[in-house]
C-alpha positions in Angstrom: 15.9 12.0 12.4 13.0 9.9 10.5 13.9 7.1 8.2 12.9 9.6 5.1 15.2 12.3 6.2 17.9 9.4 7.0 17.1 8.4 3.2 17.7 12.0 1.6 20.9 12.4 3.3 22.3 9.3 1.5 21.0 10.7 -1.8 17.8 8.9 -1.8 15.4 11.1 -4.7 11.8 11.6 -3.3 8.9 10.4 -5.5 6.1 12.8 -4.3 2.9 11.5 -5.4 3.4 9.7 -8.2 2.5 6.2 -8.8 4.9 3.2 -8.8 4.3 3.0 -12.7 4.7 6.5 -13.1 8.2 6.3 -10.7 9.4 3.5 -13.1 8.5 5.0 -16.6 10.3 8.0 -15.9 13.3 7.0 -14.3 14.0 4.4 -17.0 13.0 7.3 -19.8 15.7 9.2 -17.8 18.1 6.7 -17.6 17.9 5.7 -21.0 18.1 9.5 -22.3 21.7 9.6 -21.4 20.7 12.2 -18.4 23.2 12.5 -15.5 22.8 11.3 -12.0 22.3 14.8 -10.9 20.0 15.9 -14.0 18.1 12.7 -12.8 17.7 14.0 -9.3 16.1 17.2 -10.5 13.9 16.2 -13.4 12.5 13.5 -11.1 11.2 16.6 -9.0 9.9 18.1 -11.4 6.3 17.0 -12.8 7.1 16.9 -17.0 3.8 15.4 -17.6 1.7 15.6 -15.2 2.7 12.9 -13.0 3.4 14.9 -9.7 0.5 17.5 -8.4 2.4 21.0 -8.0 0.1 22.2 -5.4 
């Protein structure tokens, strides 16, 4: 098992492509929108603006 899939397993949430500055605006817009640890995990997944490249 690689260190990422070691990560996943203890709940780390994957960042795809996105930029440190894109990582940390989200999040905190998350965070600071009331959304739930779970809702967190899949709206960080999920490219609301662009940020991640669906290919």
């Amino acid at each position: 098992m690689n260190h990422g899939q070691l990560a996943l397993k203890f709940g780390a949430i994957p960042a795809w492509d996105m930029s440190m500055e894109s990582i940390v605006t989200k999040l905190s817009w998350l965070i600071g929108n009331g959304y739930s640890y779970r809702e967190i995990q899949q709206k960080m997944v999920t490219s609301l603006r662009g940020e991640i490249e669906i290919n």
